[in-house]
Chimera marker file (.cmm) of the C-alpha trace (Angstrom):
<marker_set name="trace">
<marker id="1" x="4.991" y="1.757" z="-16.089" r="1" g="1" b="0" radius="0.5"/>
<marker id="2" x="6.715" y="-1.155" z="-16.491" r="1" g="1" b="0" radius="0.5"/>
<marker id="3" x="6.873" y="-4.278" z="-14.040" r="1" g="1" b="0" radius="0.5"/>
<marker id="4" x="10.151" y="-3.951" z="-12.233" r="1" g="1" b="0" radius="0.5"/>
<marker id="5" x="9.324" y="-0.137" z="-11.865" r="1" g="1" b="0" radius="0.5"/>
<marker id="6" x="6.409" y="-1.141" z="-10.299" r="1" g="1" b="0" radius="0.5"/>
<marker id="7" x="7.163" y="-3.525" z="-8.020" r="1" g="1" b="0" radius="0.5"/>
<marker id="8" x="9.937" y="-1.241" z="-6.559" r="1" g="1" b="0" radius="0.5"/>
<marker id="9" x="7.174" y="1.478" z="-6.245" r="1" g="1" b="0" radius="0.5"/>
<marker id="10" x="4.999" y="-0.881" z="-4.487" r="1" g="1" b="0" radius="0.5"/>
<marker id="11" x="7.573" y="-1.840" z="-1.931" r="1" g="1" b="0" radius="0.5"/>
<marker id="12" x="8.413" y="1.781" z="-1.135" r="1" g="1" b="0" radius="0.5"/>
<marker id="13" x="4.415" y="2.188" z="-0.829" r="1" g="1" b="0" radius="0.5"/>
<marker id="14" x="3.863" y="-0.699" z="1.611" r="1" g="1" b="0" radius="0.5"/>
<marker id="15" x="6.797" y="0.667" z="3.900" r="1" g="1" b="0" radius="0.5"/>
<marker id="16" x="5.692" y="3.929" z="3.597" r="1" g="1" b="0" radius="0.5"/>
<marker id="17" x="2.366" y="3.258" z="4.393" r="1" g="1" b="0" radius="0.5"/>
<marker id="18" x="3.284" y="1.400" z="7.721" r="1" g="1" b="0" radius="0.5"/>
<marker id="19" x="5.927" y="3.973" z="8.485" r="1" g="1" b="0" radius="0.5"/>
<marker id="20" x="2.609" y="6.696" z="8.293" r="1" g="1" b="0" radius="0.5"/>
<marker id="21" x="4.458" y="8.706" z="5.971" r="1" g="1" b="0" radius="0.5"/>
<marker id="22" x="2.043" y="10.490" z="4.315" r="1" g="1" b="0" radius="0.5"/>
<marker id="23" x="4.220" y="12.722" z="1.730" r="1" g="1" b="0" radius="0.5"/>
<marker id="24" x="5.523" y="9.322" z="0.552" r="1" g="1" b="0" radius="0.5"/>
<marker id="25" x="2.599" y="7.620" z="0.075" r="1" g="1" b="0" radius="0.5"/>
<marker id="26" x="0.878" y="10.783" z="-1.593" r="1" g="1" b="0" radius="0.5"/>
<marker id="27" x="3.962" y="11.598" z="-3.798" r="1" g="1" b="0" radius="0.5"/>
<marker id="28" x="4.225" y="7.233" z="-4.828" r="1" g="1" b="0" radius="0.5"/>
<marker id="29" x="0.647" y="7.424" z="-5.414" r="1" g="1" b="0" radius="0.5"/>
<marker id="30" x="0.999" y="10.608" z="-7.648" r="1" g="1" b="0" radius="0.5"/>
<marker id="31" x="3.799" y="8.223" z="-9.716" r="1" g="1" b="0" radius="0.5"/>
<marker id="32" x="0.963" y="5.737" z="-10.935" r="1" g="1" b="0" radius="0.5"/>
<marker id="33" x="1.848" y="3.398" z="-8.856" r="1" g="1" b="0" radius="0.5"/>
<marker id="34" x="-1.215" y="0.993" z="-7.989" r="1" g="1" b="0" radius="0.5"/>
<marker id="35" x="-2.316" y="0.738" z="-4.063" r="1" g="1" b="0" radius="0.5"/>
<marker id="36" x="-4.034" y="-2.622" z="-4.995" r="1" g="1" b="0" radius="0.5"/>
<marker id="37" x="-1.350" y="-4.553" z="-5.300" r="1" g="1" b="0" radius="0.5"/>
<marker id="38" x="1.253" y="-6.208" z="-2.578" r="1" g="1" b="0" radius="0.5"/>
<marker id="39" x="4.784" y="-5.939" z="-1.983" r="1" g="1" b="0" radius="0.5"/>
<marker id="40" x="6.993" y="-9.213" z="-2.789" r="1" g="1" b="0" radius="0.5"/>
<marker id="41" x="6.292" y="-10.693" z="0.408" r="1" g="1" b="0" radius="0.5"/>
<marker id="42" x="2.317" y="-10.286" z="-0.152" r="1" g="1" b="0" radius="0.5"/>
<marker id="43" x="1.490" y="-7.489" z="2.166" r="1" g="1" b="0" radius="0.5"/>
<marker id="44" x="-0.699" y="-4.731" z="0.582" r="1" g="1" b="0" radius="0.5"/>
<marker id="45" x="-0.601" y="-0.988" z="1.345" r="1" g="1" b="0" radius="0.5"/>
<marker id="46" x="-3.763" y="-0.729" z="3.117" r="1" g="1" b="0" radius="0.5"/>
<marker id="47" x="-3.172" y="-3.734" z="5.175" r="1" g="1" b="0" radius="0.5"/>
<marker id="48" x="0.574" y="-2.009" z="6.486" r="1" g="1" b="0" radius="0.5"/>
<marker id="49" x="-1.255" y="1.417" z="7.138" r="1" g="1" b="0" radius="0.5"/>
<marker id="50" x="-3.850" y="-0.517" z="8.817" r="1" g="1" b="0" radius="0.5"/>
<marker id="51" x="-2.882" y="-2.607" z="10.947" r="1" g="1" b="0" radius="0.5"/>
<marker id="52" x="-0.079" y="0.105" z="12.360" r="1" g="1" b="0" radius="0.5"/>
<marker id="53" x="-2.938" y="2.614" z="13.198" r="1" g="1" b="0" radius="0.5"/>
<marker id="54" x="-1.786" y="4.704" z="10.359" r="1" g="1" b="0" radius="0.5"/>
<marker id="55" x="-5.190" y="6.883" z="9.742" r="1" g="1" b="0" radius="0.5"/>
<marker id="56" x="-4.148" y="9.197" z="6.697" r="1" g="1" b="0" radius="0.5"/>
<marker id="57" x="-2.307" y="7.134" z="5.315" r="1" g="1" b="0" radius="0.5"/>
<marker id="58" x="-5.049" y="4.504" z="4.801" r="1" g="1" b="0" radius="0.5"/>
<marker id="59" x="-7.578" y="7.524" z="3.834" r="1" g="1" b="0" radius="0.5"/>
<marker id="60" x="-4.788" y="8.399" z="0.793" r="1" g="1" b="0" radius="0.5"/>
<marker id="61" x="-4.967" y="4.647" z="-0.226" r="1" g="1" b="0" radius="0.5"/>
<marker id="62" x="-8.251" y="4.401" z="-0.127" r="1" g="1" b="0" radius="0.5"/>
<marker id="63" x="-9.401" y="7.563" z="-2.170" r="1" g="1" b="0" radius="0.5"/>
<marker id="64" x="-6.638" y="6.030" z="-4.947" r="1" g="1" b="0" radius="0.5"/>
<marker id="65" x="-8.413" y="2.835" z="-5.063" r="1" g="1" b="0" radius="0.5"/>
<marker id="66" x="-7.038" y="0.050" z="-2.484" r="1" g="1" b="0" radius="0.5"/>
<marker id="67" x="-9.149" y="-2.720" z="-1.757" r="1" g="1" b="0" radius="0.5"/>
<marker id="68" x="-10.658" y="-2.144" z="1.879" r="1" g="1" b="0" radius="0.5"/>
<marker id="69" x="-11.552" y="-6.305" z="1.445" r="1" g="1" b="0" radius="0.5"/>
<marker id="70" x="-8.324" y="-7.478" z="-0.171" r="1" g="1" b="0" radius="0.5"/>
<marker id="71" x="-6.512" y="-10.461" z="1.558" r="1" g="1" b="0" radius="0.5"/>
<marker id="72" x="-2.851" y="-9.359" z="2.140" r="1" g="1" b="0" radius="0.5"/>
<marker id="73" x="0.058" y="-11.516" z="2.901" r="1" g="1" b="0" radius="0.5"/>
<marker id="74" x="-1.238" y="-14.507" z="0.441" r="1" g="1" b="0" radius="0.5"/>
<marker id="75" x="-4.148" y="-14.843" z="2.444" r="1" g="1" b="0" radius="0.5"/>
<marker id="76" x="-2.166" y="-15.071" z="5.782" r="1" g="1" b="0" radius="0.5"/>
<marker id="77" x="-2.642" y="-11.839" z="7.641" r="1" g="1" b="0" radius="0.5"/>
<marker id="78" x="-6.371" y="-11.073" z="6.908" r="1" g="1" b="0" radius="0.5"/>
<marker id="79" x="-7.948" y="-7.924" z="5.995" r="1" g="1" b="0" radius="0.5"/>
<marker id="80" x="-7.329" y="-4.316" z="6.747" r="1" g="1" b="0" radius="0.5"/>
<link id1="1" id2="2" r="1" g="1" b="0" radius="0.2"/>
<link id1="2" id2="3" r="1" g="1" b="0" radius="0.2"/>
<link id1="3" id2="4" r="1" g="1" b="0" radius="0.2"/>
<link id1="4" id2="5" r="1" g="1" b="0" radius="0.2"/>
<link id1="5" id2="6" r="1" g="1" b="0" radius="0.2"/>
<link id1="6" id2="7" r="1" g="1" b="0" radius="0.2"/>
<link id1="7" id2="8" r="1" g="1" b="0" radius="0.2"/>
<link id1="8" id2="9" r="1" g="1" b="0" radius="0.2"/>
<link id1="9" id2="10" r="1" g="1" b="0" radius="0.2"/>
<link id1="10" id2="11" r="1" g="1" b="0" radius="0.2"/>
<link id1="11" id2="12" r="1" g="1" b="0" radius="0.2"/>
<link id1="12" id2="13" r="1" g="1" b="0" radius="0.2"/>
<link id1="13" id2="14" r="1" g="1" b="0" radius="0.2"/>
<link id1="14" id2="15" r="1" g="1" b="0" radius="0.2"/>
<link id1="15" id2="16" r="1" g="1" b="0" radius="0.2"/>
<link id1="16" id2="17" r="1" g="1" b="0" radius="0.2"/>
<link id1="17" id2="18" r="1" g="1" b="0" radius="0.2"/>
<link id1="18" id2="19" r="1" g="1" b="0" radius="0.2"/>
<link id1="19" id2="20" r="1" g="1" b="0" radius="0.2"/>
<link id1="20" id2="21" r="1" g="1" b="0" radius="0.2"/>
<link id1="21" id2="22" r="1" g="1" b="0" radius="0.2"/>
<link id1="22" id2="23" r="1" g="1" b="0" radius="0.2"/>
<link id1="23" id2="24" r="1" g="1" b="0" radius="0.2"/>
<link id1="24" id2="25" r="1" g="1" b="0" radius="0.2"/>
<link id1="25" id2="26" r="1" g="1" b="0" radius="0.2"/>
<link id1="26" id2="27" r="1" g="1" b="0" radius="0.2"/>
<link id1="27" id2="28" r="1" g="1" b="0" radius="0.2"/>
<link id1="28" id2="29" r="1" g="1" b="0" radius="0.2"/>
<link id1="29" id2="30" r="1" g="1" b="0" radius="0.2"/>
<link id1="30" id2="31" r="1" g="1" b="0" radius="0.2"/>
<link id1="31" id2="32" r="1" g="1" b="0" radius="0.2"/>
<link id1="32" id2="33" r="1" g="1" b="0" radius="0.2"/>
<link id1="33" id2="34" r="1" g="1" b="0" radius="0.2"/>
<link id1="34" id2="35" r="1" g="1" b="0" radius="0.2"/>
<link id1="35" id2="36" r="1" g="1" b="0" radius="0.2"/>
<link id1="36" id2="37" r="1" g="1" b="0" radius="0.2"/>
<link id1="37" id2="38" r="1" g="1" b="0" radius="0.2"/>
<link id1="38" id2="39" r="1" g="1" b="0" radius="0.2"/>
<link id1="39" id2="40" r="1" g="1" b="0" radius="0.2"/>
<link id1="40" id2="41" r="1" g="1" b="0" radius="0.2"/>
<link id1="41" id2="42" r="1" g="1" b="0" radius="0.2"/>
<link id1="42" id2="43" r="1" g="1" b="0" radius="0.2"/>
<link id1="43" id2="44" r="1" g="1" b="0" radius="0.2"/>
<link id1="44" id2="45" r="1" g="1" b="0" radius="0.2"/>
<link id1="45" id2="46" r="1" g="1" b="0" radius="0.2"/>
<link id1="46" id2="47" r="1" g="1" b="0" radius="0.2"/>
<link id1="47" id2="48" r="1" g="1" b="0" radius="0.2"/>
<link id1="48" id2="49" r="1" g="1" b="0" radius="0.2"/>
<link id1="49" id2="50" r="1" g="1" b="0" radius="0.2"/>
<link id1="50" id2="51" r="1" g="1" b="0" radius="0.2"/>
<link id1="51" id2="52" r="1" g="1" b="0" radius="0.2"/>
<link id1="52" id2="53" r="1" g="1" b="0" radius="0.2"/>
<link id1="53" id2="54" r="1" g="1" b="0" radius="0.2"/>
<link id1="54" id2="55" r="1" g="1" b="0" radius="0.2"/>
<link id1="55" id2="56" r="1" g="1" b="0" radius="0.2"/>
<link id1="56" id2="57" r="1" g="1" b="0" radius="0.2"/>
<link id1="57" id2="58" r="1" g="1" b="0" radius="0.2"/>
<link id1="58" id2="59" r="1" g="1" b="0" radius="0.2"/>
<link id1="59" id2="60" r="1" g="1" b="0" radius="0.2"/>
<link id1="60" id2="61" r="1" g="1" b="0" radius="0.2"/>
<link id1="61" id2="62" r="1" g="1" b="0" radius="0.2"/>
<link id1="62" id2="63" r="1" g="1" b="0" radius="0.2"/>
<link id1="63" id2="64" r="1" g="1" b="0" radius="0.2"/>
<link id1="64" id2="65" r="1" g="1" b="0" radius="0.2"/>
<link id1="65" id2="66" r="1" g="1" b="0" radius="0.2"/>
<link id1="66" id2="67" r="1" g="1" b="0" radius="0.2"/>
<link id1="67" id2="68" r="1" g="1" b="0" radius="0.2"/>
<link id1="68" id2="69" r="1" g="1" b="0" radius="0.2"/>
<link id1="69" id2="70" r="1" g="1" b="0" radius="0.2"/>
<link id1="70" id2="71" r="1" g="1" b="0" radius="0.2"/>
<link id1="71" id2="72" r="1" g="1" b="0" radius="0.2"/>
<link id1="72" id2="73" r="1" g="1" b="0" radius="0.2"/>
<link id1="73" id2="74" r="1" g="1" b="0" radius="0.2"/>
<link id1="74" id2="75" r="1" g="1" b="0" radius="0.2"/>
<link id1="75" id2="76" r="1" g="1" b="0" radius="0.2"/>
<link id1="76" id2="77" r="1" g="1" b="0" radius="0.2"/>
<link id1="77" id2="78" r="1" g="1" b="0" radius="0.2"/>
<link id1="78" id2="79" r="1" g="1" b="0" radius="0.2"/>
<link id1="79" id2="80" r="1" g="1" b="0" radius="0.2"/>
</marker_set>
């Protein structure tokens, strides 16, 4: 997948996430696109799902590899 693909996949994944939509996030995730890394503004997947009380969504992410320990935001918002 190439970069600008993927960064527009990962952007779609970090709202989905925090939206709790779980056919998005499944169906992104399905595409290749990689829950490790963060959206342009630094937030990761898990850390969007978390932090908004989204429970499946952060079980998806994490059964397709997201970091449960990865700093999000740059290092400013913390940990899922």
């Amino acid at each position: 997948m190439n970069r600008r693909r993927q960064k527009k996949l990962t952007h779609r994944l970090v709202y989905a996430a925090l939206l709790g939509d779980t056919g998005a996030v499944a169906a992104l995730l399905r595409t290749g696109v990689d829950p490790r890394l963060p959206n342009a503004e630094g937030t990761l997947p898990l850390y969007a799902a978390s932090v908004h009380g989204e429970a499946e969504a952060v079980r998806l992410l994490l059964r397709a590899g997201a970091e449960p320990d990865a700093e999000s935001g740059h290092g400013g918002e913390g940990t899922p």
